[in-house]
N, C-alpha and C positions, 0 to 999 in steps of 0.2 A: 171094814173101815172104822166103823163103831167101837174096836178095841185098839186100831192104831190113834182115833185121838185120844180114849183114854190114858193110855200111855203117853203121849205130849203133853197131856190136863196135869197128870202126877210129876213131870220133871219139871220139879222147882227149882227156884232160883238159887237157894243153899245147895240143892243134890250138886248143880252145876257147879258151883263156887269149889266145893267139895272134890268136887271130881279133879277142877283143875289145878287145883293146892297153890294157888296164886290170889296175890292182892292187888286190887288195883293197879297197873302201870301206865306210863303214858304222864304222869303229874307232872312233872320236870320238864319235857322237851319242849311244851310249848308258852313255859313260862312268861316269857315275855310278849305274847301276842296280843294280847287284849289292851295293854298297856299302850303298845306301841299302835294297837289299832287307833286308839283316841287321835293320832296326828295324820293315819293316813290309812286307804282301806286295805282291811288285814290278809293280803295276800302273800306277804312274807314271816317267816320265822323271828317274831321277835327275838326270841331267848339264842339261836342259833346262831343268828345273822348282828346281834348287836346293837340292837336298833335301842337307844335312851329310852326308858320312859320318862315321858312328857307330863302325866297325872298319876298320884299314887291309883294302884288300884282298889283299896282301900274306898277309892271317892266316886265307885261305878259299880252301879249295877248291872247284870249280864241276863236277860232271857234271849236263850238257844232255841231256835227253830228247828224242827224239820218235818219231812211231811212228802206222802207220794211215793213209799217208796215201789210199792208197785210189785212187790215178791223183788226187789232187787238185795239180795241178803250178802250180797258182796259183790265186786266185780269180776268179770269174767276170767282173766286171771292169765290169758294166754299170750298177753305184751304187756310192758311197760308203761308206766305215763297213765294207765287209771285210777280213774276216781272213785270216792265210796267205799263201803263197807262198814255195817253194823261193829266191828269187832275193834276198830279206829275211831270211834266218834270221843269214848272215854277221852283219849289224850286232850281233845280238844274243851271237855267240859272241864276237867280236871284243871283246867285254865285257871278259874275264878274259883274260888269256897264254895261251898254250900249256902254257905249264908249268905252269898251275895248273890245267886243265880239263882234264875227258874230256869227249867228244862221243858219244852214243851212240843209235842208231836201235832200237826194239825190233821192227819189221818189219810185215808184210802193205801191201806195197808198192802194188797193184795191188787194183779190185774186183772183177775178174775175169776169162776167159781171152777177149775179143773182138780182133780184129786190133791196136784202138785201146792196147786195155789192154797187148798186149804189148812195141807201140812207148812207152809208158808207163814197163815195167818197165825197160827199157835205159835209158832218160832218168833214171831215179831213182837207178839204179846210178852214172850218169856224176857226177850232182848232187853224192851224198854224197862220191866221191873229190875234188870238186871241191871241198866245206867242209870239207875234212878231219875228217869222221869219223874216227873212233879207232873205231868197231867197230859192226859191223849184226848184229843178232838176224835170221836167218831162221826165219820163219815157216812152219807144214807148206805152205801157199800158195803161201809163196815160192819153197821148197824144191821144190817140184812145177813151177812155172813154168821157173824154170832151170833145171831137168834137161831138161825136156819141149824145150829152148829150146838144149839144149848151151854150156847159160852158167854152173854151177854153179864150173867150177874156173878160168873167168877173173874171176869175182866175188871169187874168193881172192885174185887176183893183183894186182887193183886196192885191195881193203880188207881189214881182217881180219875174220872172221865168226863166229860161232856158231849153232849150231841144238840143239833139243831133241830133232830128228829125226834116228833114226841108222839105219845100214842097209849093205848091204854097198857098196852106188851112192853113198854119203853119205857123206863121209869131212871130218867138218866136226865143230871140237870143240868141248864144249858151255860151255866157260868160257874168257872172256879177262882177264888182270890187266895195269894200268900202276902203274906208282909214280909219287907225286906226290910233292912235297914242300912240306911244311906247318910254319913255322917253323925248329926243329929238327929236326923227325921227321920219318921217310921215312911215308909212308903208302902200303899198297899197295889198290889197289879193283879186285875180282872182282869180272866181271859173269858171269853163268852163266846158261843157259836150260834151263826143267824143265819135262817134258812132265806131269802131273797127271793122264792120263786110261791109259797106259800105264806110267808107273813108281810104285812105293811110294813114300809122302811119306819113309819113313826113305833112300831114295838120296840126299837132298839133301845130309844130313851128307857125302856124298862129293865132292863139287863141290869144299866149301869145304875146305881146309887150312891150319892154321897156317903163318905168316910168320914164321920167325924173327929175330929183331931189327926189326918192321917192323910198324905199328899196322896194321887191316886196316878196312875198310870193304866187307864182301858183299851183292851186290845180283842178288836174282832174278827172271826175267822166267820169269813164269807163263802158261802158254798156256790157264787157267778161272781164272775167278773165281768159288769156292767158300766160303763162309764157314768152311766145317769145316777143308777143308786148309789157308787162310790159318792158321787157328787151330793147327794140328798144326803149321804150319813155325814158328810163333811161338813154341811151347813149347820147341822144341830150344834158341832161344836164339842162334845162330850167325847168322841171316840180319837184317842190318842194313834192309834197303829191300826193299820187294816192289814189283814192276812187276805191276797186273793189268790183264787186256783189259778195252778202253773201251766205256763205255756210252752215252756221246755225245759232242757233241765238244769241249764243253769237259774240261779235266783236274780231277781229283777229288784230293783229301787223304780218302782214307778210313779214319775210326778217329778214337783220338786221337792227336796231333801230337804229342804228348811221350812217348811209349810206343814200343818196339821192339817188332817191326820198323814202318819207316814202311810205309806200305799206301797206296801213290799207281797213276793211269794219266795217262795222256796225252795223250787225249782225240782227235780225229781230224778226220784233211782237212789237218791241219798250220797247224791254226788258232792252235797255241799250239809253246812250249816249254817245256818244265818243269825247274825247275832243281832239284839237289838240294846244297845249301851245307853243307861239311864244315867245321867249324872247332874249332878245339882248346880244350878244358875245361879248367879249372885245375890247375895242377899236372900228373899223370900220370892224370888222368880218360880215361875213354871220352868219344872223339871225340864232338860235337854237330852234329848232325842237322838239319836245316829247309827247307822245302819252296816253293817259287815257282814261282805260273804265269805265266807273263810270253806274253802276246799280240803274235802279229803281225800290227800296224797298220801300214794304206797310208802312213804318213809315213817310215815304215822304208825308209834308202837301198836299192837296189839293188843288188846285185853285179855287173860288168858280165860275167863268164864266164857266169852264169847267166843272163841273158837273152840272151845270145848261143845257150846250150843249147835255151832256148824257142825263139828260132829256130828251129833245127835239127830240133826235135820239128816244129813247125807247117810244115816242107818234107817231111817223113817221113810226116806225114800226108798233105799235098800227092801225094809221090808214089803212096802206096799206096794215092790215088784214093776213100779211104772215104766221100766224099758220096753218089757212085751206088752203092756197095757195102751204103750205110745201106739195113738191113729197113725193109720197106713191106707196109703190108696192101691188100687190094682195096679199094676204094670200093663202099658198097653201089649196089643197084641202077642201075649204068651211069651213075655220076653222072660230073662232072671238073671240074675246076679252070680255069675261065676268065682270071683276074687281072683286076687291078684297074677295067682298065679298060675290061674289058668293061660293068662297071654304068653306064658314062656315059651313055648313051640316055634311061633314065629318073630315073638319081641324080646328075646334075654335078651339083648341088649340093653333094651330101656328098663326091660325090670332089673337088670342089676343097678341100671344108674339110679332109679328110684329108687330102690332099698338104702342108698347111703345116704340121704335126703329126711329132714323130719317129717314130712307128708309122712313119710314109712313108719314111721314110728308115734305116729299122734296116739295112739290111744295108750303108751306106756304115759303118758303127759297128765293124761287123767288120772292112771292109776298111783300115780307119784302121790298127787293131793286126794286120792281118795273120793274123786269123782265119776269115777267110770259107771256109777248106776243109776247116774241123775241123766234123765232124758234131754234136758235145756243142754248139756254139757256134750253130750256121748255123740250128739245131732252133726256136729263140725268135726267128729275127729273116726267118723267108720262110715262107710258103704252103705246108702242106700236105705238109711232106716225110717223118712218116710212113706217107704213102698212096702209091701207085700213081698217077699222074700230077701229082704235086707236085711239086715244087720238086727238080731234081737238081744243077744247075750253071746259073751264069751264062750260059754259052754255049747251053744245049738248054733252059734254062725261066727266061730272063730276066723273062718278064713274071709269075712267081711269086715275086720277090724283093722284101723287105719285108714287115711284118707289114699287111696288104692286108685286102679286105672279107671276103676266104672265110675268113679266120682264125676270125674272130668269128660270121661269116652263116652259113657252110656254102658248100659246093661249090656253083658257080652255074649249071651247065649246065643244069639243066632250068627254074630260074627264067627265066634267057635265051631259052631257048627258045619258055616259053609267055608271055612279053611279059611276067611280074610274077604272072600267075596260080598258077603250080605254088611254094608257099612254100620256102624254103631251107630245110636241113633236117641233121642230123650226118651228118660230125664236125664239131664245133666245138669251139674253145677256148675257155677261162675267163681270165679276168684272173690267177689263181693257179696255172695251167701255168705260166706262165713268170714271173711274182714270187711268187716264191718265199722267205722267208726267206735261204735260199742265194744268189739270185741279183739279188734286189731289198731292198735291207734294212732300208730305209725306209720298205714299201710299206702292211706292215701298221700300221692306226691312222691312215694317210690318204690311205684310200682312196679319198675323196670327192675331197681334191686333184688323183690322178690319174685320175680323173675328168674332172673340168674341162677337164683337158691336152688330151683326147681326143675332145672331142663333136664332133660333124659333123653332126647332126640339128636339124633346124628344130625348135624348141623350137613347143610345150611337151612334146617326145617323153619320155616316163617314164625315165631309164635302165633300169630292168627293161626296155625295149622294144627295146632294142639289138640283140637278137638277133630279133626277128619278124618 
């Protein structure tokens, strides 16, 4: 393992650029969004749809949230209508200059510390220096990963960072500032990260400092969401925007929306981005505030470095071989997994109807995008593979590949055995293991539809009967 992240550590961000012989895309399609968000929240295509802008954009500042992605490094990919993906977010930064935006991650990269997850964490690191982030919030998670990982002070050296977590091993500051410039004014925007559950709400007044000659915009990324301490950071008065941890995965405007400080989150899996629009009050007013959660939909170009990076992920899992490496439990009583076609003796009927069905054919689905080796992917579309003689690889359990009759029936060894006599029996799967709101998005509300798609039984078989 110690040599596969070597090899993640050394694919930088030019190797990538390189590889995919592409420049930034995405700048154009969504031109007009930011613009037209100032009149309403940016859920439509400005540039596509028509929509006037109302302010130049010229008179607005732009800091991009996001944050949580949680290993979600795209969506799943097997319907329509999803959100996310690291490889789409470009189009939408691309929105505003450089010179008008901050880019900014509030962190917990990763859902957890499994082999996958940490080939994950390296991938997310390469991502962000690749969109140009302007700065990543480490999370105690994150913080704990790259240490564990000896990645902590090449994470510096790619982006800048902060963390809430400080320590003698941690040497990573809890506040970063850019200056933008907004008409006449220089504007400067602290972001800073405050730990809530080890410091007194009064440290925060320390974060932030006066700018002299220089409007300020401070923004806190809170590691709870606490109604008391939201409340106590409010009173001091200083903090412009609160970042809190998310509670699903759309992002939230919490509070009211004309009131300091703003009280937003970001929601998670990288379904969204959240925008925060600065723009200037009349006269020598305090700066104006406004919130946008802008989704990322599959009509969102691509960037071509970043599917080049997915590549790269999906050979990294390749090598570190994590199909056979995927936990399995025993099968009870001495049962196993026959495939498909073992049932033919007394079901060709139904195996011929299911062969012309995509069940039959799920795992050509993967191999199309080059996913057939990722464990998260291969789990919905073959036999049986968190047991003990399930589905490992193409090569040692071919005839378990595809979502097949033991998916739905149960392990068929001992039905086989006694001719039809001994009933099939769990584990079995549901239609809702694997559509999922996440993974199928369409699935809930017609269900009957996908129904239809799938029958293989000489009617008048009940569907309740599917499994008997």
């Amino acid at each position: 393992m110690k040599q596969l992240v070597s090899s993640i550590c050394l694919l930088t961000p030019l190797e990538i650029l390189a590889k995919a012989n592409k420049k930034v895309t995405g700048v154009l399609f969504l031109t007009g969004l930011i613009a037209a968000g100032l009149c309403a929240l940016a859920v439509s295509r400005g540039a596509s749809s028509g929509h006037p802008p109302c302010e130049n954009p010229a008179n607005v500042l732009m800091v991009f949230f996001t944050g949580n992605e949680l290993g979600a490094l795209k969506p799943c990919g097997c319907s329509g209508g999803q959100l996310g993906g690291l490889d789409r977010r470009s189009a939408v930064f691309n929105t505003v200059q450089p010179s008008k935006r901050m880019i900014v991650d509030t962190g917990l990269f990763v859902a957890g510390d499994s082999e996958q997850d940490l080939i994950k964490f390296d991938i997310v690191i390469q991502a962000f220096s690749l969109l140009g982030y302007d700065l990543v919030n480490l999370t105690e998670e994150d913080v704990e990963t790259a240490k564990n990982r000896g990645l902590l002070d090449s994470i510096g050296s790619l982006l800048n960072v902060i963390s809430s977590q400080s320590g003698a091993d941690v040497n990573v500051p809890s506040k970063f500032t850019k200056q933008l410039s907004l008409k006449e004014r220089l504007v400067a925007v602290t972001v800073a990260a405050f730990d809530a559950e080890s410091a007194p709400v009064e440290q925060v007044g320390k974060l932030f400092t006066p700018q002299t000659g220089l409007e300020t915009v401070n923004i806190l990324i809170l590691n709870r969401r606490d109604a008391d301490i939201i409340a106590s950071i409010a009173e001091m008065g200083i903090v412009d925007c609160l970042v809190c941890p998310a509670e699903s995965d759309e992002p939230e405007l919490i509070g009211d929306p004309d009131e300091r400080p703003l009280v937003v989150s970001v929601g998670r899996f990288g379904k969204y981005v959240v925008g925060l629009q600065i723009r200037a009050a009349k006269g020598r007013d305090k700066l104006k505030l406004s919130y946008l959660a802008i989704p990322i939909e599959e009509d969102l170009p691509q960037e071509g470095s970043l599917v080049e990076l997915y590549k790269a992920y999906q050979q990294f899992v390749k090598q570190a071989n994590l199909l056979e490496k995927h936990p399995r439990f025993a099968l009870p009583n001495g049962l196993e997994y026959t495939g498909s076609e073992s049932c033919t003796l007394c079901h060709d009927y139904e195996y011929q109807k299911w062969s012309t069905g995509a069940h039959a054919h799920a795992y050509a689905t993967l191999e199309k995008v080059g996913s057939q080796f990722d464990p998260e992917c291969a789990l919905c579309h073959v036999v049986g593979m968190e047991y003990e003689g399930g589905f490992v690889s193409e090569e040692k359990t071919g005839h378990l590949k595809n979502v097949g009759c033991e998916n739905c029936h149960g392990p068929g060894s001992e039905h086989n055995r006694t001719l039809g006599e001994g009933e099939t029996t769990e584990p079995r799967s549901a239609c809702t293991d694997c559509h999922t709101p996440e993974m199928s998005t369409d699935y809930a509300g017609n269900e009957e539809l996908y129904l239809e798609k799938m029958v293989h039984w000489r009617e008048p078989n009940a569907p309740c009967n599917v499994k008997e």
